[in-house]
N, C-alpha and C positions, 0 to 999 in steps of 0.2 A: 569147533569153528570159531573162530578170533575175530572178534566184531573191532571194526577199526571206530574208534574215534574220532569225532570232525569237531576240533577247538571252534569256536565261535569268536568271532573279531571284530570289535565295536569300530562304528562307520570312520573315530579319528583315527585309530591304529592303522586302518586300513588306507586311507587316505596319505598317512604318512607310510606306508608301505609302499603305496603305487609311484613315489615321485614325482608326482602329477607338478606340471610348472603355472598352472592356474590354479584357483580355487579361493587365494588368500584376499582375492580383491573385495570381497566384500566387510572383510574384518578393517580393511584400511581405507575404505572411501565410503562406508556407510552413512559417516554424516552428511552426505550429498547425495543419497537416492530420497526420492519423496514417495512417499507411501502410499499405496493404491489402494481401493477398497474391495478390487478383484484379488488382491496377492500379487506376488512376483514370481518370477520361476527364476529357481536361485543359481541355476547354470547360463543361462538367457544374461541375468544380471552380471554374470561374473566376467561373461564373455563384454560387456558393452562398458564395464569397468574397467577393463582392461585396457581402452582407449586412451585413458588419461597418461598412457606411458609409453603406449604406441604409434607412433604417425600412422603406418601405414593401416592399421584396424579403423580408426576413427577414418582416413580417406575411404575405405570402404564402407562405413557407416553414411557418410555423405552420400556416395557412389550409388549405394541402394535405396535411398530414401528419395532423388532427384526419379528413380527407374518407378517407385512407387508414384511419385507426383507423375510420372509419362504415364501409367498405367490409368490416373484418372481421368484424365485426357481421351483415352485411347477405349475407354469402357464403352460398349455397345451393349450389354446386358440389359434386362428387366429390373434390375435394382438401383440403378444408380446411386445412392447413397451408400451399397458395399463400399465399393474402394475406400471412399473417404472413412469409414470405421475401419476397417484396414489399416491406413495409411496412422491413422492415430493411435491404433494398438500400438502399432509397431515401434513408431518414434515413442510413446510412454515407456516402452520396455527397451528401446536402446536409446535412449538418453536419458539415464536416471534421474538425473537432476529436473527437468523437464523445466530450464530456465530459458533465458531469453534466445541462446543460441541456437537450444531447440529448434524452434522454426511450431512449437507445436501451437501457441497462441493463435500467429499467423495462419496456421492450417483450419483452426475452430473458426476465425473469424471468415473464410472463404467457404468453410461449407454452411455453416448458418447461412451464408449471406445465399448460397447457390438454390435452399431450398425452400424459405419461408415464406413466400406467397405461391406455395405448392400444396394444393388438394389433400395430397396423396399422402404427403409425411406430416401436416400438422395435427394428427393424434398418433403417430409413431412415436413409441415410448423409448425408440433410440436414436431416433431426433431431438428430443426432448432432452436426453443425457447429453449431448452434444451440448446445446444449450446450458444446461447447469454446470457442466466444467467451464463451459466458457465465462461464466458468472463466476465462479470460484478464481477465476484467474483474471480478472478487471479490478478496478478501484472501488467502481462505484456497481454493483451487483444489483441494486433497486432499480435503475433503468433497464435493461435488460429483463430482469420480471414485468415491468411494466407495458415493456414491447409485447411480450407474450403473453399475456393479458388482453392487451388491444387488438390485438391480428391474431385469437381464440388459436395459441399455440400449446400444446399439451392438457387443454384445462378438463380432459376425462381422466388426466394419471392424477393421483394422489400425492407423486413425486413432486410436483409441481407446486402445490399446496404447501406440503411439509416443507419444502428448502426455502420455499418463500417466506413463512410463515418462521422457521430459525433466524432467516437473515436479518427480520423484521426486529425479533426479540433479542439480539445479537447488536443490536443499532437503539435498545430499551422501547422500541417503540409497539409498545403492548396492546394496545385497543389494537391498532390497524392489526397488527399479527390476529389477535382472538376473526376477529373481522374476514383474513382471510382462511382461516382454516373453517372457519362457520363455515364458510361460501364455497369450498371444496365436498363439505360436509351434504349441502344443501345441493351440490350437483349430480352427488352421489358418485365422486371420483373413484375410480378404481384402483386397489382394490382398498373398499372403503372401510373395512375394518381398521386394516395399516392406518390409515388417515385417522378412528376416530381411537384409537390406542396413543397416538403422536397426539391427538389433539386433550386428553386427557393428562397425559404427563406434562404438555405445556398448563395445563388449569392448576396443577399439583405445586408446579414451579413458580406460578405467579402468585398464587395462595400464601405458598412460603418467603417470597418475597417480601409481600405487602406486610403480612406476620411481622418479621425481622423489621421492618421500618415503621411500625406501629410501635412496639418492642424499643426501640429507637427513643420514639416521641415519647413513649410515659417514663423516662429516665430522667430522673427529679435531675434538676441541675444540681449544678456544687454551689455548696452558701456562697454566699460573699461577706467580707466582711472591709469594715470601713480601717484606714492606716489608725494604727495603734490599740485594735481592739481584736482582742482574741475571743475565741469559740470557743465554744465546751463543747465536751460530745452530745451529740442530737441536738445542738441548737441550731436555730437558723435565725440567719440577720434580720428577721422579720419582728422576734424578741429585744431585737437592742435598740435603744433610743439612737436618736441622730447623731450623728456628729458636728459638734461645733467648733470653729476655730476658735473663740477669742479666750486665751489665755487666762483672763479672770475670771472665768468662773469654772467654780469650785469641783462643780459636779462632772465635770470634761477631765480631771485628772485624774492618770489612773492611781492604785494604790500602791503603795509605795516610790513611787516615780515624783519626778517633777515636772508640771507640769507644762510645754511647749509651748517656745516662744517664736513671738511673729515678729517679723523686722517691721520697721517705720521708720521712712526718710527721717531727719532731722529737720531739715527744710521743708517747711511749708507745710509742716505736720499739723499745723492747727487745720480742724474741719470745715467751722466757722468762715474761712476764708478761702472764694472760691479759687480754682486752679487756674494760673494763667501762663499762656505761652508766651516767652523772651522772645521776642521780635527783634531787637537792637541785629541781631549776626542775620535774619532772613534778607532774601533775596526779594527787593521789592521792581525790581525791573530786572529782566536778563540781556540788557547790552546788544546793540545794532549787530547786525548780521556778519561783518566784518571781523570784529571781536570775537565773536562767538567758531568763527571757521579760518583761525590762525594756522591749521596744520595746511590747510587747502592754497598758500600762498603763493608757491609756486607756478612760474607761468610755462608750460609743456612749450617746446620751440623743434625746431629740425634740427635732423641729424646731418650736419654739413662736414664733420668734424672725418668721416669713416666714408669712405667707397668702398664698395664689392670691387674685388680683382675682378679684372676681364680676361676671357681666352682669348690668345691674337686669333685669326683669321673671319673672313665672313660669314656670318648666319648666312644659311638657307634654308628653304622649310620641308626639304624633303633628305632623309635620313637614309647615310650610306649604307649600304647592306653589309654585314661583317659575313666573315667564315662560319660554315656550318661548323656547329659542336657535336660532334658522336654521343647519340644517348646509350647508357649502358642499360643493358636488356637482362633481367636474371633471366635462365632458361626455365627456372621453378616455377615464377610468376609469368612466364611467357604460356607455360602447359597448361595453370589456372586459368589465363584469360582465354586459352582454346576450348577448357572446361566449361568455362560460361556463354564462348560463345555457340556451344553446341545447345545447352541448357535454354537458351533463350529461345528455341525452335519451338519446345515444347511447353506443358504446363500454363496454357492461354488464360487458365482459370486464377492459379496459383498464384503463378507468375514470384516463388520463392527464392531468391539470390542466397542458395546455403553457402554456396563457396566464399558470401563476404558474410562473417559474421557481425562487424560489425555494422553495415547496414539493415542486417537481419533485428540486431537489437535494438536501434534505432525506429525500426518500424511496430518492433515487439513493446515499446515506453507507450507510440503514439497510440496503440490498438488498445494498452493498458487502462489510458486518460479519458478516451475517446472508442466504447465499443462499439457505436454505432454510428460509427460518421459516413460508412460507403451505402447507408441504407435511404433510403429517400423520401423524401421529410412530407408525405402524405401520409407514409408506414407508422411513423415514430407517435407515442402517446400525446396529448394535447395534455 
């Protein structure tokens, strides 16, 4: 009985077997996915790559994401905060880049905003995560800890501690960080081993820091030495007499050399005789006001010399109506503006204009500068 053989076909052969017309998008636009600390799914990715070449994929990218923003709208569920983790997988996994067009900034800063003087999620550790991406992606990532801090949001995770306490040591400011990983330590965040392994590798890092800048300090300077006197080895300028300028004496010159000479006016070189200022050329008055502002002589008169041309007939103060101008309509942009005006039904929360991206980024700079400006200035840290 003849046992057949089954060759074995590694995954590129194979790939290059199937024909497949996707697949290569991530070899040519990977320097524009940002990297996740879940992973990606490298078919999800290749599909959401392949936007950048296709209109009609990328309008269905939009297409679904405005249908996600209705879904949050539209949730009746026991969790409310689902959708919105939802809505933010989805948009991290189809828009690689997860830049301003995204729309995902804007999406973080509408559900922090929806949930944090809420009972219910300020010890949800995936609230929290919400929160530290949206830190991750600001300017300034210390107001936003400090918010959370002040309105007691996450301070049982450990997570909370540690990113605060990087961003601290990240910005060199080392007390305050030791300060807040203590104060995680002493809350007994969870889980608190995490916290006191993170807080040990920061003790390790600061040790060897201070090391290297001690290290630093006891590094003897370089001699100096004064013009025209050379070093030996292992001397230091601390061995050699002064240096003197005046020329006659003896002991200033080096060997074999001659030794340097200082200039001296001719004039007035005796010491004896003190130094005085030639007054003959100074200015002992500077001349009436007149003298002084010759350029200003000119006297400025009218223009009699030039008329404006006139249009013949009468002024009157109400302006005859001309013909109407036919404004040309694309039908592309006619379909988008129908786009938007359906989209505006929806998403009362959101309230995301994706179809204009670049008001999207516009709103994505001021959310970047500004993480808490729609929060209300009782909320915000003193």
């Amino acid at each position: 009985m003849a046992e057949t053989a089954i060759e074995k076909v590694d995954p590129e052969t194979e790939f290059l077997a199937s024909k497949r017309q996707t697949g290569y998008e991530w070899e040519t636009f990977k320097e524009n996915v940002r990297p996740l600390k879940r992973g990606r799914n490298v078919n999800l990715l290749n599909h959401a790559l392949k936007s950048y070449t296709d209109n009609n994929l990328k309008n269905s990218l939009y297409e679904h994401r405005r249908k996600l923003i209705e879904a949050i709208d539209e949730y009746k569920g026991e969790d409310p905060l689902l959708p919105w983790l939802q809505c933010i997988k989805w948009v991290q996994e189809a828009f690689p880049p997860c830049g301003d067009g995204s729309g995902l900034v804007v999406i973080y800063e509408k559900c922090v905003q929806a949930f944090w003087d809420s009972d219910r999620y300020k010890d949800d550790l995936r609230y929290l995560k919400v929160w530290l991406e949206y830190a991750d992606n600001c300017l300034d990532a210390e107001v936003i800890y400090a918010f959370l801090e002040a309105n007691g949001i996450g301070k049982t995770h450990s997570d909370f501690y540690i990113s605060y306490g990087l961003h601290l040591e990240s910005k060199n400011k080392i007390k305050t960080a030791n300060r807040i990983l203590e104060l995680g330590i002493s809350r007994n965040a969870q889980p608190v081993e995490k916290l006191k392994a993170a807080y040990r590798k920061f003790v390790a890092r600061s040790m060897a820091r201070s090391k290297a800048t001690d290290d630093s300090m006891e590094k003897p300077p370089a001699p100096v030495r004064s013009f025209g006197t050379v070093l030996a080895k292992g001397q230091n300028r601390t061995h050699l007499p002064p240096f003197k300028s005046d020329p006659s004496d003896s002991n200033n010159s080096r060997s074999g050399a001659a030794p340097l000479s200082v200039y001296k006016d001719s004039v007035g070189c005796d010491d004896s005789i003190p130094h005085q200022t030639d007054i003959s050329n100074s200015w002992h008055t500077l001349g009436p006001r007149a003298e002084r502002n010759k350029e200003n002589n000119a006297i400025p008169g009218k223009w009699k010399s030039y008329k404006i041309p006139q249009r013949p007939g009468t002024r009157t103060g109400i302006a005859t109506a001309s013909a109407c101008i036919p404004v040309f309509v694309d039908e592309e942009c006619q379909e988008s503006q129908n786009v938007k005006e359906k989209s505006k039904k929806s998403s009362r929360l959101l309230q995301l204009r994706w179809e204009n991206e670049k008001d999207l980024k516009r709103e994505t700079e001021q959310i970047r500068k500004n993480p808490l400006r729609k929060f209300p200035q009782s909320s915000l840290p003193r």
